[in-house]
NUGU-649149 format. One record per residue (C-alpha): x, y negated, z negated; residue number from 1. Coordinates in steps of 0.02 Angstrom, whole numbers, plus 50000, padded with zeros to 5 digits. Each point is the difference from the previous one (the first is absolute). Example, Ala and Ser with C-alpha at 12.3 -4.5 7.8 and 13.67 -1.06 7.14 Angstrom:
<tizas>
50615, 50225, 49610, 1;
50069, 49828, 50033, 2;
</tizas>
This chain:
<tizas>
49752, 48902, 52202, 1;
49914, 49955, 49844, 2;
49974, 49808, 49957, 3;
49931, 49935, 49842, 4;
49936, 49825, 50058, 5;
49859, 49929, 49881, 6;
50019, 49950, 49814, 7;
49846, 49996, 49903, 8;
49925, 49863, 49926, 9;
49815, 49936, 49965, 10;
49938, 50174, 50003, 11;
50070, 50057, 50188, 12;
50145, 50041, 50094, 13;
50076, 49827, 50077, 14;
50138, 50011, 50112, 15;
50173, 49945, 49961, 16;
50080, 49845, 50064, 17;
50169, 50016, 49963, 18;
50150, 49982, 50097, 19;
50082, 50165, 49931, 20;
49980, 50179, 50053, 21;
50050, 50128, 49899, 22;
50091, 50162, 50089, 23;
49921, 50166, 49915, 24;
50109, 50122, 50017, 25;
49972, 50190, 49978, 26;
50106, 50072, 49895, 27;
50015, 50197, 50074, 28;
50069, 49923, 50159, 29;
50059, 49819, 49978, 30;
49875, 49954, 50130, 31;
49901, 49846, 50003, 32;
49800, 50038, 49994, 33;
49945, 49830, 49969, 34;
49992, 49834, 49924, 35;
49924, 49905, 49863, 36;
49948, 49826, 50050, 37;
50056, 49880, 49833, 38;
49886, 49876, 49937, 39;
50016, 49803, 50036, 40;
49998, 49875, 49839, 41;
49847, 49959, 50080, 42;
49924, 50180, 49965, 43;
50068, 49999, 49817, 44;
49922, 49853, 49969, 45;
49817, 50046, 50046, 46;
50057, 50165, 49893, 47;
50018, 49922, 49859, 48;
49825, 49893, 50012, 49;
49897, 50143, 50057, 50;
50101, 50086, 49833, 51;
49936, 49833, 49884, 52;
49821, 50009, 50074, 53;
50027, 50191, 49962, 54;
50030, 49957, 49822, 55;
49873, 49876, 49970, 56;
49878, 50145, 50039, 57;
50060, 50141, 49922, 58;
50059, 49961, 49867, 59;
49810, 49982, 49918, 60;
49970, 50156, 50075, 61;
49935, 50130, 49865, 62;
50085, 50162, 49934, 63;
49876, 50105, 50103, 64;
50051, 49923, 50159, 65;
50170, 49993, 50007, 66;
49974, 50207, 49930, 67;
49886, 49999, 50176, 68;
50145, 49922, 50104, 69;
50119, 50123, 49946, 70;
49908, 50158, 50004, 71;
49951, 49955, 50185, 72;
50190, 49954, 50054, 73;
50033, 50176, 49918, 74;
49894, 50067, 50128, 75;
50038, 49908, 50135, 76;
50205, 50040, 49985, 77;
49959, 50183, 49946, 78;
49926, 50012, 50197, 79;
50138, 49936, 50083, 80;
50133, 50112, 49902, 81;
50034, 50094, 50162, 82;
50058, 49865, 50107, 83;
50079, 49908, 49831, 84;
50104, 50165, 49991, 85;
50049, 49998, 50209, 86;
50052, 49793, 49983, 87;
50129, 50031, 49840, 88;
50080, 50163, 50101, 89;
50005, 49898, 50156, 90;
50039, 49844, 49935, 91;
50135, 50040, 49848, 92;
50028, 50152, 49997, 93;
49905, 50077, 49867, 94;
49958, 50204, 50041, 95;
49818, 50033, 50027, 96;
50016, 50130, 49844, 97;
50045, 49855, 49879, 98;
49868, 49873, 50076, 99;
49862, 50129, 49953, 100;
50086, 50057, 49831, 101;
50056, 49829, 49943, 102;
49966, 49833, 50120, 103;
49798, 50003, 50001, 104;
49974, 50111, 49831, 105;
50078, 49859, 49917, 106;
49911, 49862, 50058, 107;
49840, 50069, 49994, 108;
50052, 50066, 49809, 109;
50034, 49809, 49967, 110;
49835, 49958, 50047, 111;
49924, 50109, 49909, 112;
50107, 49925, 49851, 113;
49953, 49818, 50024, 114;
49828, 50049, 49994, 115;
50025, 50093, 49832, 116;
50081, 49851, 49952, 117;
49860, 49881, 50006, 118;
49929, 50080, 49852, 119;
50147, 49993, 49913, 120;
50066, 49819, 50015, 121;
49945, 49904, 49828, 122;
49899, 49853, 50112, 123;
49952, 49922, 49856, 124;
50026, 49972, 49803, 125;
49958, 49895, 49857, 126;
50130, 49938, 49880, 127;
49919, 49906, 49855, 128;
49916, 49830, 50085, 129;
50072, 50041, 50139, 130;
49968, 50117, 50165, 131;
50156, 50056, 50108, 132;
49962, 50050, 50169, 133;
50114, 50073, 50159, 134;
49965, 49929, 50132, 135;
50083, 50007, 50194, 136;
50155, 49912, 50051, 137;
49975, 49928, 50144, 138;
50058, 50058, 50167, 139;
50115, 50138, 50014, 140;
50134, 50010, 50108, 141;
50041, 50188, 50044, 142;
50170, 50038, 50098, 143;
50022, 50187, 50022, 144;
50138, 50120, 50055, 145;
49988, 50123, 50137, 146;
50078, 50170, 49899, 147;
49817, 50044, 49928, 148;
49914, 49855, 50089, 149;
49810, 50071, 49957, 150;
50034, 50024, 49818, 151;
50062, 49845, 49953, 152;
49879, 49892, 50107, 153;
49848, 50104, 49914, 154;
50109, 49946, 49833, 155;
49999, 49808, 50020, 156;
49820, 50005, 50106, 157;
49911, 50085, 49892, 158;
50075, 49917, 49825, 159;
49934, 49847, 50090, 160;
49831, 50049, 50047, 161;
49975, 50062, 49839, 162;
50070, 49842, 49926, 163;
49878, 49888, 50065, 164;
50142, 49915, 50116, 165;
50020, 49990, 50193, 166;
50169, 50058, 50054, 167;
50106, 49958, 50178, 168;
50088, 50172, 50057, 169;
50179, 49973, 50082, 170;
50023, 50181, 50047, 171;
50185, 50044, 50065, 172;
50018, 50006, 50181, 173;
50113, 50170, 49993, 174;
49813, 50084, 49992, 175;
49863, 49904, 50047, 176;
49861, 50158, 50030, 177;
49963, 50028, 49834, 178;
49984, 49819, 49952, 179;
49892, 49966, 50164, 180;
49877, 50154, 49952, 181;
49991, 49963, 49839, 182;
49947, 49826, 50052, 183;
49866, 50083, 50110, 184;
49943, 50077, 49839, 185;
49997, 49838, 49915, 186;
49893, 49929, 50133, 187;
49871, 50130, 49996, 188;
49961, 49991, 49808, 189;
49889, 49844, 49998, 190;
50103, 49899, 49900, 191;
49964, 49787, 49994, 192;
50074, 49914, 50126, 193;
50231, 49944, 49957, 194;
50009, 50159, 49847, 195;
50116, 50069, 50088, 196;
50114, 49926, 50161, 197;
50175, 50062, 50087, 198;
50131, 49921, 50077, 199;
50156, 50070, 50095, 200;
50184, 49922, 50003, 201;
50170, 50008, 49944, 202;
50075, 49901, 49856, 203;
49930, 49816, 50057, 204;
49816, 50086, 49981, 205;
50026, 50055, 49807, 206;
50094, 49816, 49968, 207;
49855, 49929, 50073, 208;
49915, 50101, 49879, 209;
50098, 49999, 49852, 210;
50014, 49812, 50002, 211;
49828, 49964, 50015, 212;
49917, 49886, 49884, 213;
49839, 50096, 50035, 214;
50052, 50154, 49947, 215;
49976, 50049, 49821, 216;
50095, 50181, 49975, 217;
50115, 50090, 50104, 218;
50038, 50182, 50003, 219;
50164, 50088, 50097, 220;
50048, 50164, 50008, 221;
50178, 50007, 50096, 222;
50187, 49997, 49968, 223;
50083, 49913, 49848, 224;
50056, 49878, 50133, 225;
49855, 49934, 50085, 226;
49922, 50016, 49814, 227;
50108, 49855, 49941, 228;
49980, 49898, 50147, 229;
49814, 50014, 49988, 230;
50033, 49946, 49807, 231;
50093, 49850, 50043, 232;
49866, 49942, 50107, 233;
49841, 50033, 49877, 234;
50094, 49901, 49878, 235;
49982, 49848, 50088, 236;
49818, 50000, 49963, 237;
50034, 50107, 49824, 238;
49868, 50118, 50111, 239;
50023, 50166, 49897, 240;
50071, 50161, 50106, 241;
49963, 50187, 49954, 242;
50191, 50092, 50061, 243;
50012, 50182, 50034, 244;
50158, 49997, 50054, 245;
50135, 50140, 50042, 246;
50057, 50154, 49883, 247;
50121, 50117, 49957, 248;
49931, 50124, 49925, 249;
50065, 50133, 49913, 250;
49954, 50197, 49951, 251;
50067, 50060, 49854, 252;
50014, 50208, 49964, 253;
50024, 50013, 49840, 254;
50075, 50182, 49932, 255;
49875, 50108, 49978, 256;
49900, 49922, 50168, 257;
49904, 50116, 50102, 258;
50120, 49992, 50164, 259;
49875, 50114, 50102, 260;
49888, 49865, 49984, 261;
50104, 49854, 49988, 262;
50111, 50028, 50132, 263;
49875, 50003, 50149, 264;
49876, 49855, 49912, 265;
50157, 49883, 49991, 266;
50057, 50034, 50194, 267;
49839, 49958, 50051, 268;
49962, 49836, 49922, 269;
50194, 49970, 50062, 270;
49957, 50043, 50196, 271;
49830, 49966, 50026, 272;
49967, 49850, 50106, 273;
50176, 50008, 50043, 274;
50053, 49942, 49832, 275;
49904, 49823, 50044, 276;
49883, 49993, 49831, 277;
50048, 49901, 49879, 278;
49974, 50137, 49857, 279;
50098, 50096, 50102, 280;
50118, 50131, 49878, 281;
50179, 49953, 50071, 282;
50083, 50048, 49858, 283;
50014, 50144, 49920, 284;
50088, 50015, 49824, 285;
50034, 50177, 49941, 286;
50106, 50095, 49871, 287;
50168, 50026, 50050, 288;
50007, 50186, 49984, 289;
49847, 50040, 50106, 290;
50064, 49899, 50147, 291;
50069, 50133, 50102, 292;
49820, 50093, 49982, 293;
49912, 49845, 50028, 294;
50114, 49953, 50155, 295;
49948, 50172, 50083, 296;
49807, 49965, 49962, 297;
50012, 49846, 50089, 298;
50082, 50060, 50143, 299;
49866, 50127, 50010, 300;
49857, 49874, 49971, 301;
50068, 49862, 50125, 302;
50026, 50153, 50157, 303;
49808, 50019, 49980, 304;
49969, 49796, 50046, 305;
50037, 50031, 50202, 306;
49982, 49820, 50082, 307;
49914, 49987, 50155, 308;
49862, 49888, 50098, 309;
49876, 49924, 49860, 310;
49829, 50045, 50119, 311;
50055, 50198, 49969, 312;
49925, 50097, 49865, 313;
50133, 50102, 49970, 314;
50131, 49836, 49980, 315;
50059, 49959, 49795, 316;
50107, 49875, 50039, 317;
49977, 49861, 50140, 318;
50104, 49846, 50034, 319;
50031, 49847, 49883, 320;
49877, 49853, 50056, 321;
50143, 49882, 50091, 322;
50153, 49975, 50071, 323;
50068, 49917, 49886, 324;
49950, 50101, 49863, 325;
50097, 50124, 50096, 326;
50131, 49916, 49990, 327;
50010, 49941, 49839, 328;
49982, 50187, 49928, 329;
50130, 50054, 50087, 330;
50126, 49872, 49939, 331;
49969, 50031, 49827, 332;
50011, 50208, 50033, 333;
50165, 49934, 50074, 334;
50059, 49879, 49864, 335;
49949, 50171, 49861, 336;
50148, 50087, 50075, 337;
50105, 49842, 49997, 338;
49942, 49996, 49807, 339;
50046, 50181, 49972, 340;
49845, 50087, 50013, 341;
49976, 50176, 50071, 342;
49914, 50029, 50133, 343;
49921, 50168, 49979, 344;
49845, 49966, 50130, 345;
49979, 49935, 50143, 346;
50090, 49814, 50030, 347;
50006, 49859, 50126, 348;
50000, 50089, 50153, 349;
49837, 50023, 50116, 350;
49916, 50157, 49971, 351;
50028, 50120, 50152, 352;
49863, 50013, 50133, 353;
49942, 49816, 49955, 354;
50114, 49877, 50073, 355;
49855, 49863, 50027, 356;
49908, 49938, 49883, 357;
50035, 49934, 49802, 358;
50030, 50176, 49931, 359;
50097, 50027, 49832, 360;
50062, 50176, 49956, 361;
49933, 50044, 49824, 362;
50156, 49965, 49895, 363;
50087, 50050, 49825, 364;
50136, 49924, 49913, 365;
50095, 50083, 49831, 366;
50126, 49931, 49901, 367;
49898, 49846, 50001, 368;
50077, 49871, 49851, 369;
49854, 49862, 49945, 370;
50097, 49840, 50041, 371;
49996, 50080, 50187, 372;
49923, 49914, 50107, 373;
49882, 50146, 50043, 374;
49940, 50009, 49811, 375;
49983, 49818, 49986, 376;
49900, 49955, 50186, 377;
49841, 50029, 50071, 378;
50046, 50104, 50168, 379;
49828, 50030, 50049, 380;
50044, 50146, 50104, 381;
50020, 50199, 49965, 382;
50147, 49962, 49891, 383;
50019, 50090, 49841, 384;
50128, 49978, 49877, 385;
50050, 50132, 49867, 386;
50065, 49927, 49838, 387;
50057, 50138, 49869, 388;
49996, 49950, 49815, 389;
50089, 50080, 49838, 390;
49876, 49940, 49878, 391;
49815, 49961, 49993, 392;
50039, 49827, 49920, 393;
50120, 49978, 50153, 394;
49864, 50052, 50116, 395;
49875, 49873, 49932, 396;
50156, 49880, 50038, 397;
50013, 50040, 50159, 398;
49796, 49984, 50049, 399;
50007, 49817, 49939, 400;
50167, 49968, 50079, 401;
49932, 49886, 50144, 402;
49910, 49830, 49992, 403;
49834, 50095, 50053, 404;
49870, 50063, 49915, 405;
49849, 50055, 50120, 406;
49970, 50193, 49974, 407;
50093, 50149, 49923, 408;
49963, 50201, 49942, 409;
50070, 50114, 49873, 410;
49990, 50173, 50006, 411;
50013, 50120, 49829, 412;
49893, 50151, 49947, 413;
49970, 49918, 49824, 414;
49862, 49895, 50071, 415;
50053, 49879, 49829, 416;
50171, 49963, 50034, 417;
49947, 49951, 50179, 418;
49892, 49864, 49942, 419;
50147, 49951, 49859, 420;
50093, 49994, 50130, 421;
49905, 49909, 50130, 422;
49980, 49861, 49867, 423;
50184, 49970, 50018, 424;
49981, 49967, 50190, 425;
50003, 49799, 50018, 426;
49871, 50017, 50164, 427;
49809, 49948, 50020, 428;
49932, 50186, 50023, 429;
50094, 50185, 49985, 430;
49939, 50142, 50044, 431;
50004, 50165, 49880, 432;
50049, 50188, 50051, 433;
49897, 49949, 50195, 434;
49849, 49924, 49929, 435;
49862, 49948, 50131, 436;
50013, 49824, 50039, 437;
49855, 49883, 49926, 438;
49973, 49860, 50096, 439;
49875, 49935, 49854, 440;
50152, 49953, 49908, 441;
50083, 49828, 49996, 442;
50140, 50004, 50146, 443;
50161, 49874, 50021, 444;
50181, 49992, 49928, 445;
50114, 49927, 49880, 446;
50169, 49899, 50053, 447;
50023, 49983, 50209, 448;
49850, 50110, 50005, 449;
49885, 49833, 49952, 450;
49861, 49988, 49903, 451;
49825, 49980, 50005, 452;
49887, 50163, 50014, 453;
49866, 50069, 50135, 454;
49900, 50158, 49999, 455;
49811, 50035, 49924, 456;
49948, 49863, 49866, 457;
50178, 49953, 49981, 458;
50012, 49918, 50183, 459;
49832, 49918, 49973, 460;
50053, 49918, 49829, 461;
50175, 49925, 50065, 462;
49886, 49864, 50108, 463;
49880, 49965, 49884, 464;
50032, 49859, 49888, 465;
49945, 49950, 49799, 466;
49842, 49869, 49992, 467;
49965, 49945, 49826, 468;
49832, 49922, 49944, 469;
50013, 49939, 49835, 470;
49840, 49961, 49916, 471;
49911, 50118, 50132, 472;
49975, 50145, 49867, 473;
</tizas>
């Protein structure tokens, strides 16, 4: 049995106080493997002062050492990718393939990033008599999912660091490893003394948080749901939030799109992680005629994503993270068919041979209307729904159908009237014929997606605020 025991605050590991334990469960068998000891107010609290005494500190702390900080926490997380990669398969799920292509790459990729970044953040400019200078926020609060729990903690850590602000982690429970190693980095990269601190809890921990009149910027990655909650509460000290929120997002073939590339590309960003990325490709709008081609490529391309244990190398496909994520994807595969869906792939039924565990057969719906519920909800799960179109106007329609507006692709052979038609997508980032993903670029959403942006100098600039000096040129 695992148990995560000790917050960190101060610069070391303290250990937790709280009156609640909680369960972690593995998701391949439904089996408990250990707990997570929550936080008491009384451990929030000395958080958030070791975080101000952080602050006071660092933020006078020069370009060149912050650049230092990171490079070394690069270093330090890059040597502990092997047992980063065991936690997340153990823990939630993820297959060791996808923790070496995807869960430490992109971390360490970020951190490369925010270094870049430092150079390219305007610090300073002058403005007739006057000189306007970003400075840091404040303290940070970070509160991070567990679907790609590295990636985003590197992406609110390391904005911070390179900010000149000190930053409290709430990791989520559902995956603690990653979050506890990459505090283990943290504490071997020198850094003064309250830069960075973590808590653990449930939903009194982040109101603690949230409410606190000591806290000067929060940042959540989550649900829609918790991401208005967490809203309500900032606004009680106007404390300003950075949202990435949920998605919907949807691929678009266009006519003349290259389906032996397409095809494969899309089913991939749909399955991997088990659906459970908030980019994740869970719709797929397509010309009418070409359906019955592109149903058969599909088939094909979902038979090669076998699900199995997470820990083996030859497993695509592992379980969703929780129980009740299991749950929750299988009522909405359920309430498709109720809708009128077609349920080509797949469905709500445990896959054979895996009867324990949180495991959701790989799954394709046609016939798929966009006032469904399946073409207007975030499943996060294998789900795919296939929405034919009779028009490319109706198409671009149909991709900004939802409330939304995260991620998206288009796929044409005209390279041109990709990007024409990408500029019709109402969504914060799309992605053109499979282009590699560049985490340099400014990530977050539009509508119930939230707002706000992280990733290279763009998640170092959104907590930094304006100074002016005028009379100081």
């Amino acid at each position: 049995m695992k148990c995560y025991t000790h917050f960190y605050a101060d610069g070391r590991f303290l250990e937790c106080t709280g009156a609640a334990r909680m369960a972690l469960i593995s998701p391949s068998y439904g089996t408990r493997i250990g707990d997570v000891v929550a936080c008491s107010a009384h451990n929030v609290e000395r958080a958030v002062h070791s975080a101000r005494a952080g602050f006071r500190a660092w933020s006078a702390s020069s370009i060149d050492e912050r650049r230092g900080a990171l490079q070394r926490l690069h270093h330090e997380l890059e040597s502990r990718a092997a047992a980063a990669t065991h936690a997340l398969a153990e823990e939630m799920g993820c297959p060791t393939w996808l923790g070496r292509l995807m869960q430490l790459p992109m971390p360490l990729k970020g951190l490369q990033f925010a270094i870049e970044g430092l150079e390219q953040v305007g610090w300073r400019e002058t403005i007739g008599n006057g000189i306007v200078e970003r400075v840091p926020a404040g303290v940070v609060v970070a509160i991070t999912p567990w679907n790609f729990p590295l990636h985003q903690i590197v992406a609110k850590v390391a904005a911070a660091i390179g900010a000149g602000c000190s930053v409290i982690l709430k990791p989520s429970e559902v995956a603690p490893g990653a979050a506890q190693l990459f505090m283990e980095a943290v504490h071997a990269c020198d850094l003064p003394v309250g830069v960075v601190n973590m808590v653990w809890g449930a939903a009194s921990v982040g109101e603690q948080l949230t409410t606190h009149p000591q806290v000067d910027r929060i940042s959540f990655t989550g649900s829609t749901d918790v991401g208005r909650k967490i809203m309500a509460s900032a606004a009680q000290g106007l404390t300003p939030v950075t949202l990435e929120l949920g998605g919907k997002s949807a691929a678009v073939l266009l006519e003349d799109a290259d389906l032996d590339a397409a095809i494969p590309a899309v089913v991939r960003l749909g399955m991997a992680n088990s659906g459970q990325a908030c980019v994740s490709q869970s719709r797929l709008i397509a010309p009418a005629r070409l359906v019955p081609e592109i149903v058969e490529r599909l088939r094909n391309a979902i038979a090669s994503w076998p699900l199995g244990d997470p820990l083996e190398d030859a497993t695509r496909l592992g379980p969703v993270a929780t129980e009740g994520q299991l749950q929750r994807v299988r009522r909405m595969i359920g309430r498709a068919q109720e809708q009128g869906a077609k349920l080509l792939v797949g469905g709500a039924q445990p896959p054979a041979g895996l009867g324990q565990g949180w495991y959701v057969q790989p799954t394709l719906f046609g016939d798929v209307r966009p006032d469904m519920e399946i073409a207007q909800e975030e499943v996060f799960g294998p789900v795919l729904a296939l929405l034919p179109y009779e028009s490319e106007q109706e198409a671009a329609d149909f991709a900004n159908a939802t409330r939304y507006g995260l991620s998206g692709a288009v796929w044409s052979r005209d390279a041109e009237r990709a990007v024409d038609f990408a500029r019709r997508m109402r969504t914060g980032q799309v992605v053109i014929n499979g282009a590699a993903q560049n985490l340099a670029t400014p990530f977050g959403g539009w509508g119930l997606s939230g707002f706000g942006r992280e990733n290279g100098r763009f998640g170092i600039e959104d907590l930094l605020n304006y100074r002016s000096l005028h009379g100081a040129a």
